[in-house]
C-alpha positions as CSV (number, residue, x, y, z in Angstrom):
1,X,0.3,-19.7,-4.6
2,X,-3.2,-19.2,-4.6
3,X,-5.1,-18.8,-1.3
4,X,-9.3,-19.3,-0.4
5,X,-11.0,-16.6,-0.6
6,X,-11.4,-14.2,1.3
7,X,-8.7,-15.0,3.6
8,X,-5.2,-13.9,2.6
9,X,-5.8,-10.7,1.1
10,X,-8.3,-9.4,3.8
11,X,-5.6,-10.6,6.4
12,X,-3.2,-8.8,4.1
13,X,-5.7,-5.1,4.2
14,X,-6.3,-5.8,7.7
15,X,-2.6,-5.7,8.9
16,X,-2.2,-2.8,6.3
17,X,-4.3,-0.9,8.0
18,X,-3.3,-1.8,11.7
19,X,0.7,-0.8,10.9
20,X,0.0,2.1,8.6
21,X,-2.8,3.6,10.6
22,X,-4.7,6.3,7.9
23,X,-5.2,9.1,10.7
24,X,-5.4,12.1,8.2
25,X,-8.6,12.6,6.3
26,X,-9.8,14.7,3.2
27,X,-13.6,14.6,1.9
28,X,-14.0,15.4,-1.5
29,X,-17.4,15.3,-3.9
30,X,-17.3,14.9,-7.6
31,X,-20.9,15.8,-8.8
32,X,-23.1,13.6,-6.9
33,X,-20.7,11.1,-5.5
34,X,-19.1,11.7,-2.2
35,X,-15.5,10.4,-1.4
36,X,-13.9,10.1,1.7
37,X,-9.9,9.6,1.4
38,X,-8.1,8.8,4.3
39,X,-4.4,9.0,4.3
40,X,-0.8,8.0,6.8
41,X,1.2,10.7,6.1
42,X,0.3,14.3,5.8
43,X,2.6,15.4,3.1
44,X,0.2,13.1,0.8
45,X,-2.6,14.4,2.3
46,X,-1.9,17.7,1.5
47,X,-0.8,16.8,-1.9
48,X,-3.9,15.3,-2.4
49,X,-6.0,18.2,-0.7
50,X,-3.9,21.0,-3.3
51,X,-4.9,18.8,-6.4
52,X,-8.7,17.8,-5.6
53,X,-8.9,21.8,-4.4
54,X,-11.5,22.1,-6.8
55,X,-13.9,19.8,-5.3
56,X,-13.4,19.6,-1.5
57,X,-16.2,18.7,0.7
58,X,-17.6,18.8,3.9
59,X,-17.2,15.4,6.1
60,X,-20.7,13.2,5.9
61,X,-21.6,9.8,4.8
62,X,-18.9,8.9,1.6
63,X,-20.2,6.5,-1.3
64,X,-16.5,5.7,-1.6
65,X,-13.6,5.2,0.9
66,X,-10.3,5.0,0.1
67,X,-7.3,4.4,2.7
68,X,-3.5,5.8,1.0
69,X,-0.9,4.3,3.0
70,X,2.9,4.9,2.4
71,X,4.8,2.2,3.3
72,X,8.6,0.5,2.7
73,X,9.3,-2.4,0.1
74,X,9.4,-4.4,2.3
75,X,5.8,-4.3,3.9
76,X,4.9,-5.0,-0.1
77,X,6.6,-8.3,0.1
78,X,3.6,-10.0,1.4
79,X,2.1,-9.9,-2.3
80,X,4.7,-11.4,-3.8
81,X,3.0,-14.8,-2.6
82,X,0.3,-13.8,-5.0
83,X,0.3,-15.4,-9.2
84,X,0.4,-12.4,-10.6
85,X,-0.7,-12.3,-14.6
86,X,0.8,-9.5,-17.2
87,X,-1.5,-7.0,-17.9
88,X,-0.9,-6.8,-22.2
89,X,0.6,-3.0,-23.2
90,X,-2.0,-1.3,-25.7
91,X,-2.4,-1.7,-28.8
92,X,0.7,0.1,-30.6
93,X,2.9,0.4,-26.9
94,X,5.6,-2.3,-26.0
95,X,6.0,-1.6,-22.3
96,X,4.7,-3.7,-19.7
97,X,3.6,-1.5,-16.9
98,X,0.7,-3.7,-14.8
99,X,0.2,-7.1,-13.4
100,X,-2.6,-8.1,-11.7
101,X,-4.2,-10.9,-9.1
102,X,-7.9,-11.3,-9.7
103,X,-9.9,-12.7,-6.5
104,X,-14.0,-13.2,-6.5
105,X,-14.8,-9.6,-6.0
106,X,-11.2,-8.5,-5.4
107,X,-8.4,-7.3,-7.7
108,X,-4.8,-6.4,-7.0
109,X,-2.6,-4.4,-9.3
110,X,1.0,-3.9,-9.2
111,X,3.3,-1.1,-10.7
112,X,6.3,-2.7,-12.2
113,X,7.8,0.6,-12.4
114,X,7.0,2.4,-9.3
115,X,6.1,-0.6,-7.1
116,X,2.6,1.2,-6.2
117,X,0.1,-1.6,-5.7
118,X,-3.5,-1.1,-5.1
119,X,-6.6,-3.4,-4.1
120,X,-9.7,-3.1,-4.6
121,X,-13.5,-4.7,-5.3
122,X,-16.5,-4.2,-3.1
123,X,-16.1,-2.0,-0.1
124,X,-12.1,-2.3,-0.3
125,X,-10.2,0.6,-2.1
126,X,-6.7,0.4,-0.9
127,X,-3.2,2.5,-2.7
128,X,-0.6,1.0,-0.7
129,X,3.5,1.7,-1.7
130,X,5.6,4.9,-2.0
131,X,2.8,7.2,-2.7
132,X,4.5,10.1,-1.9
133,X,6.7,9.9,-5.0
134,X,3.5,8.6,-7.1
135,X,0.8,11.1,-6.4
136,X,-0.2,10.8,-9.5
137,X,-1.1,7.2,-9.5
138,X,-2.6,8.0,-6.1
139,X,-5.0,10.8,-8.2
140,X,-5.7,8.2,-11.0
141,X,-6.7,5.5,-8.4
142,X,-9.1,8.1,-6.7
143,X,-10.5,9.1,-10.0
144,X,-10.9,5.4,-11.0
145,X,-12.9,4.3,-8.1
146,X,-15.4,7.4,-9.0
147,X,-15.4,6.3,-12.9
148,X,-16.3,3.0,-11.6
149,X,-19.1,3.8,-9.7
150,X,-20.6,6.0,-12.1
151,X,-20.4,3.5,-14.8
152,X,-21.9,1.3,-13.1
153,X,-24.6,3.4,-12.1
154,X,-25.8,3.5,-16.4
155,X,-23.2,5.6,-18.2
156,X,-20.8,4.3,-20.8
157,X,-17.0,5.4,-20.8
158,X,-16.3,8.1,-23.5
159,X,-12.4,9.0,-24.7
160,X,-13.3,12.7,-24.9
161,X,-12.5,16.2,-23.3
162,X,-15.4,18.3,-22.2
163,X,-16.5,21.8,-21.1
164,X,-19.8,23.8,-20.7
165,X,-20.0,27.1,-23.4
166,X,-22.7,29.6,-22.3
167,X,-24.8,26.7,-20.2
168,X,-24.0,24.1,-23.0
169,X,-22.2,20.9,-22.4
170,X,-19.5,19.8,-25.7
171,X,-17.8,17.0,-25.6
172,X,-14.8,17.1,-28.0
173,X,-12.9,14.1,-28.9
174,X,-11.0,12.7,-31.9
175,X,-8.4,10.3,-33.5
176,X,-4.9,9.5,-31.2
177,X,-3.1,12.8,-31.1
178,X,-5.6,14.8,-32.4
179,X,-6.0,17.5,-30.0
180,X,-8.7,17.5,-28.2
181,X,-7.5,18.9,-24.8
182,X,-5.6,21.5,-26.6
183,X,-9.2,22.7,-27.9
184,X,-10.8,22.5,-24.9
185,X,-8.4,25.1,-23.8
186,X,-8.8,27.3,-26.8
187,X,-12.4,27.2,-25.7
188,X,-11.5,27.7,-22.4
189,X,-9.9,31.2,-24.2
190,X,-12.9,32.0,-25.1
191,X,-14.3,31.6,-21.6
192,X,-15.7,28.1,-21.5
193,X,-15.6,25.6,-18.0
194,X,-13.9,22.8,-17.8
195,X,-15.0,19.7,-17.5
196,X,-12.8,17.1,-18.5
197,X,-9.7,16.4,-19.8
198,X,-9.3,12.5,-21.3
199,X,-12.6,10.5,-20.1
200,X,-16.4,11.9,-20.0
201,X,-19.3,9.3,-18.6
202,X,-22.4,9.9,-20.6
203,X,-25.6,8.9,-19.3
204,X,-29.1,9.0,-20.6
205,X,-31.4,11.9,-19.0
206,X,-34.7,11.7,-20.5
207,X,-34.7,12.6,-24.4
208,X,-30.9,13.7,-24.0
209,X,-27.6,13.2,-22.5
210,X,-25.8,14.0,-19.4
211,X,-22.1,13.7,-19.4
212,X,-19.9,13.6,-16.3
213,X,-16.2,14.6,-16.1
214,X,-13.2,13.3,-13.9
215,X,-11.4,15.5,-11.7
216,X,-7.9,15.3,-13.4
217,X,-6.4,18.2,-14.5
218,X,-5.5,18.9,-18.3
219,X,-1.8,17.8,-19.1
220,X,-0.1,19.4,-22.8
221,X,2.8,19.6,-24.2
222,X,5.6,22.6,-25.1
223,X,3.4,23.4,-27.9
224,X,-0.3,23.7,-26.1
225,X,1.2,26.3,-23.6
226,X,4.0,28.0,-25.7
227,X,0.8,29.3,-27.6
228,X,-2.0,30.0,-25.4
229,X,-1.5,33.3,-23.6
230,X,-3.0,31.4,-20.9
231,X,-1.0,28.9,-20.0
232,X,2.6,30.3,-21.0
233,X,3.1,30.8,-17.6
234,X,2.8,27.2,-16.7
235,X,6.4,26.5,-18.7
236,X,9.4,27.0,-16.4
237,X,12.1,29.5,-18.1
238,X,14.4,26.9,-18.4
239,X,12.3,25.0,-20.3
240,X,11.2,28.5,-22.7
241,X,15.2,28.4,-23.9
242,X,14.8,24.8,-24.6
243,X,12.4,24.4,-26.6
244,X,12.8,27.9,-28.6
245,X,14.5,27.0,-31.5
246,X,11.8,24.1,-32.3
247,X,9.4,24.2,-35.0
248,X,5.6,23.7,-34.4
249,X,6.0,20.3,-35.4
250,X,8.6,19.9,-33.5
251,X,6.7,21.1,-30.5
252,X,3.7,18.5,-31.3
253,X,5.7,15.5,-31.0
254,X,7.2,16.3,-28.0
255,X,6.5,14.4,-24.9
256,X,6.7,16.4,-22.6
257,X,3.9,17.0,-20.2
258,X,2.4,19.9,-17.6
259,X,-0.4,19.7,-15.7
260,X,-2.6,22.7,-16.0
261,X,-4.2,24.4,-13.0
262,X,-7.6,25.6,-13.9
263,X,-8.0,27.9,-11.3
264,X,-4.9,29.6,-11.8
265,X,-4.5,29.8,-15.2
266,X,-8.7,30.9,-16.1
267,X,-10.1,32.0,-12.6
268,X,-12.1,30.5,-9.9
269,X,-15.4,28.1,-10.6
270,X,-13.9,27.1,-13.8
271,X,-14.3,23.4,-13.4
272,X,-17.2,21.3,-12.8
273,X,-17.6,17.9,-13.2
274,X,-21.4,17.6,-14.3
275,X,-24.1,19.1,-17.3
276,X,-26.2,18.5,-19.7
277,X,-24.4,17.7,-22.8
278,X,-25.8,19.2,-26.3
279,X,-23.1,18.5,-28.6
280,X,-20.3,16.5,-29.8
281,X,-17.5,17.4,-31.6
282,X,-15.0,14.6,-33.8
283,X,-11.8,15.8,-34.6
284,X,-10.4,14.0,-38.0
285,X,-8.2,16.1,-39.2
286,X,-5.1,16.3,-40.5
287,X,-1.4,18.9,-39.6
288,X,-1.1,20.2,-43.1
289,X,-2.7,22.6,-45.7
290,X,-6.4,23.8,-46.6
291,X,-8.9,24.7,-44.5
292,X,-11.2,22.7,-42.2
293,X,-14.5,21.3,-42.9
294,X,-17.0,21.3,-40.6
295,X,-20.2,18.5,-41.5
296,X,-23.2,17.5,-39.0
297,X,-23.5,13.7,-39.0
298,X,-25.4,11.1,-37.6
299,X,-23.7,8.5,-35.0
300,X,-25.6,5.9,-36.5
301,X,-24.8,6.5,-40.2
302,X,-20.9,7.3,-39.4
303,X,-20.1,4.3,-37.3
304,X,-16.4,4.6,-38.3
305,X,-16.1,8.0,-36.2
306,X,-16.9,6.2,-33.3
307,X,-14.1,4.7,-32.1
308,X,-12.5,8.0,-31.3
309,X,-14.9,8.1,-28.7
310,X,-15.2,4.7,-27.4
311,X,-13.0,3.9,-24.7
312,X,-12.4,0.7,-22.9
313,X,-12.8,0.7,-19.4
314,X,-9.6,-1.0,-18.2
315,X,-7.7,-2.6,-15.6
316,X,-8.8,-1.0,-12.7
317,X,-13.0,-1.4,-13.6
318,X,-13.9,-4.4,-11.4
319,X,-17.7,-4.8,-11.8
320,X,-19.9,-6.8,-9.5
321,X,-23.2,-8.6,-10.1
322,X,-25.6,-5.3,-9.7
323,X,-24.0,-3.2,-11.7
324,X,-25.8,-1.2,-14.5
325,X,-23.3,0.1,-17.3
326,X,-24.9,-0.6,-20.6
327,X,-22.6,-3.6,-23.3
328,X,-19.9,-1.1,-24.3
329,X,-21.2,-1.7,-27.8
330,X,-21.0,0.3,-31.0
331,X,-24.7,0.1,-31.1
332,X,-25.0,1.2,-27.6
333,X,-22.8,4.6,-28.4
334,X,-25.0,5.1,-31.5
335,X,-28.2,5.4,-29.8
336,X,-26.5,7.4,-26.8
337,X,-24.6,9.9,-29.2
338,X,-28.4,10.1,-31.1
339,X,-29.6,11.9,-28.4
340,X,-27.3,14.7,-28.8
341,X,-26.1,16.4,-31.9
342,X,-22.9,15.5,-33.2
343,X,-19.9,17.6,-35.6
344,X,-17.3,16.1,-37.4
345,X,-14.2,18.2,-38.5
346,X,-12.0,17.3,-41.2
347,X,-9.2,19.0,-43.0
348,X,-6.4,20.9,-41.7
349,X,-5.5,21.1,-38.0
350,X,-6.7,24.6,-36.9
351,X,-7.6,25.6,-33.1
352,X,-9.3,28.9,-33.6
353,X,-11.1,27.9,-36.4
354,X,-12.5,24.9,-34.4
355,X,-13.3,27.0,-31.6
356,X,-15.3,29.0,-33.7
357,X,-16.9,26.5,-35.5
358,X,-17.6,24.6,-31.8
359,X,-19.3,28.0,-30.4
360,X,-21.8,28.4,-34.1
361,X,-23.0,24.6,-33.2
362,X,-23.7,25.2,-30.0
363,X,-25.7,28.3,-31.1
364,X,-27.5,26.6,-33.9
């Protein structure tokens, strides 16, 4: 049943918001974006206000405002009168997680799995559903608006880690599973700041780059924080005796996930969002023997290595008419990765090594 715009789903957000009043509020600014959430129940609040700790502000004018509102199945039945499409799994998954309504200058997304559904275009940013047992799709929703805005503001979307060594910016990405959280944290060893762990924004800044990080924290597996001194901590004894008999390949594949706090695991001011990115780093190696091989390329020759930093911008990046990002292009990454320099590794998967290798190109 389709309905004129913009009637039905602004009488839908409207009612939302008069019978799941958002009374508690948390500001928060992520580099120079300023985002004002405002939540119905505390618990989410402070859930919210523990993971964004990093990044709290002060209240003032907000470039983005987003209402959380937990609510019962049955206050979601009123989308159900909406023609929901299938939102396609990625290429090589089978699972069908999204469906989504598109409206002129509105979009709604369901959760199949969870029921979380979540509105927005324009001035309207709306997580609505039982948000309390989905923080984390409340987190990626926040963090999605702000990727949004700073896309359209001139960057393009890059599938990359990041962190600042010594007042340089790296990003570090690489093919699927290649690792390139797991060196950000060896860097991070080595007293790097964290940046970002899955998505960087780069935008041109004069003759160079600046690249702009998303406030999620790092999540590894077993293996990642069975052997960083670091983060062992972060594994529950329980889960020590489980996975001690594995091998290190074993350890790779698993699934498994933790979230890794930055603050407690490295210190205080150890994540920022923002910087001035010199380098980055292509990981295209390989678990097995020899040693790695480190090479200087050019984007512009190596066109193959850049998919492993491209990244679509996906379902919840809803555009309007004024809005600056640059075609997602290869030809557009080529002559944005030109202005920085750029490493390819090959050969055998080796942390240290790459850490060392990331810290003498950085110093070159």
């Amino acid at each position: 049943m389709n309905y004129p715009y913009p009637v039905r789903e602004n009488h839908i957000v409207k009612q939302l918001r008069e019978t799941c009043p958002a009374e508690h509020r948390l500001n928060l600014r992520f580099g120079d974006c300023r985002i004002e959430v405002a939540v119905n129940e505390r618990a989410i609040a402070q859930g919210l206000k523990e993971y964004f700790k990093s990044f709290e502000d002060v209240a003032g004018k907000a470039d983005i405002r987003i209402s959380v509102h937990e609510t019962s199945a049955g206050k979601l039945e009123c989308f159900d009168e909406f023609d929901f499409r299938i939102k396609e799994p990625d290429p090589g998954k089978s699972k069908i997680k999204e469906e989504y309504a598109d409206f002129p200058q509105y979009r709604i997304v369901r959760k199949r799995l969870t029921g979380m559904v979540f509105v927005f275009g324009r001035d309207i940013h709306i997580a609505v559903g039982p948000c309390l047992g989905n923080l984390n799709q409340v987190v990626n929703f926040v963090n999605n608006r702000y990727i949004e805005w700073k896309l359209c503001r001139g960057c393009l979307l890059g599938h990359a880690a990041g962190v600042i060594f010594k007042g340089k910016g790296l990003a570090l990405a690489g093919f699927s599973g290649a690792g390139k959280s797991t060196l950000a944290l060896h860097l991070m060893n080595r007293g790097a700041v964290f940046v970002s762990n899955d998505r960087l924004m780069i935008e041109k800044n004069g003759a160079g780059l600046l690249m702009h990080g998303v406030a999620k924290l790092p999540r590894i597996n077993p293996g990642t924080a069975l052997n960083n001194p670091n983060l062992a901590g972060i594994v529950p004894p329980e889960d020590k005796a489980r996975f001690s008999g594995l091998s290190g390949d074993e350890l790779w594949q698993l699934e498994h996930k933790y979230d890794v706090p930055i603050d407690s695991c490295f210190g205080q001011q150890r994540f920022v969002l923002s910087t001035q990115m010199q380098g980055l780093v292509i990981l295209n190696w390989q678990r097995g023997e020899g040693e790695i091989i480190v090479r200087e390329i050019h984007p512009s020759e190596r066109q193959d290595l850049l998919p492993a930093f491209m990244k679509s911008v996906g379902l919840f990046f809803l555009p309007d008419e004024e809005c600056a990002m640059p075609e997602p292009t290869i030809k557009n990454y080529a002559d944005y990765l030109s202005l920085c320099k750029v490493m390819e590794i090959t050969g055998r998967t080796d942390f240290e090594a790459a850490a060392d290798a990331c810290i003498s190109f950085l110093d070159v």
